[in-house]
N, C-alpha and C positions, 0 to 999 in steps of 0.2 A: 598729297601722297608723300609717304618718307622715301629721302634717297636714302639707298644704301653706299656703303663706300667700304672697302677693304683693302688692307695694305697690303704690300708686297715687297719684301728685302728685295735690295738691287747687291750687284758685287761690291758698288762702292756703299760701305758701313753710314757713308755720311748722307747716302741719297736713297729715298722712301718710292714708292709706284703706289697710287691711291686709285685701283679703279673704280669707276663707278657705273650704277645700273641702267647708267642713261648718257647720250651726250654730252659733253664736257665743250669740245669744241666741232662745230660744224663742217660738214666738207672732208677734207684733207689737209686743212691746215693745219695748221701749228703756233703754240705762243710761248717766245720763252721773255722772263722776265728777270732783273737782275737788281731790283729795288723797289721799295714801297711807290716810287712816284712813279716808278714805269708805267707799274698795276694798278693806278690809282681809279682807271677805267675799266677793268676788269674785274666783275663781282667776285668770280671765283680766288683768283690770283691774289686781290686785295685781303680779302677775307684770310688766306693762309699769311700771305704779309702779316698782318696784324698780329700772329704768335710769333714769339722770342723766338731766333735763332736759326729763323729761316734765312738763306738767302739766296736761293734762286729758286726759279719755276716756270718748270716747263707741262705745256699744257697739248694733248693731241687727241683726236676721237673721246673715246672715254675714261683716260686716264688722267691724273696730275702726278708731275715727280715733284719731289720737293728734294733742295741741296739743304741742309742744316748745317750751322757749325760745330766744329768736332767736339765742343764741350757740354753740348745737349744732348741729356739722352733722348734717347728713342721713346724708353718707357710714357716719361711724362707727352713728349712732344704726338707721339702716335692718334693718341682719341683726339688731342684738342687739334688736328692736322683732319681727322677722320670728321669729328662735328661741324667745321668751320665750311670743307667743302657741302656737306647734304646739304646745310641751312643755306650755304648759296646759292645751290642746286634746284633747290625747294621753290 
């Protein structure tokens, strides 16, 4: 079944809200991640790692934020940020 996944502007310009249609993390927790080797156990987290220009991520209920650096845009970075979670998701 396809996940869906939609973005959502946060105030800060350089941080994304990706929710999704389905659990993301279980419970009440929470994950935040601040490098590719943190997430390297984490399907979702790893899988956004993997695009340029991420660098942080924090993960709770149904959402993912992602921090990017100020010199990527949005444009490019948004679907491959949007694809990377469903196909994790999936």
């Amino acid at each position: 079944m396809a996940v869906n996944v939609r973005f959502q502007p946060t105030p800060n310009p350089n941080a994304g809200k990706f929710v999704a249609d389905r659990r993301v993390v279980e419970g009440k927790d929470s994950r935040s991640y601040f490098s590719a080797s943190q997430a390297a156990d984490d399907p979702v987290a790893a899988a956004v790692f993997a695009l340029d220009g991420v660098v942080n991520v924090f993960m709770a209920d149904d959402f993912v934020t992602i921090t990017k650096r100020p010199d990527v845009d949005w444009s490019q970075l948004r679907g491959e940020v949007e694809t990377a979670i469903a196909r994790a998701l999936a």
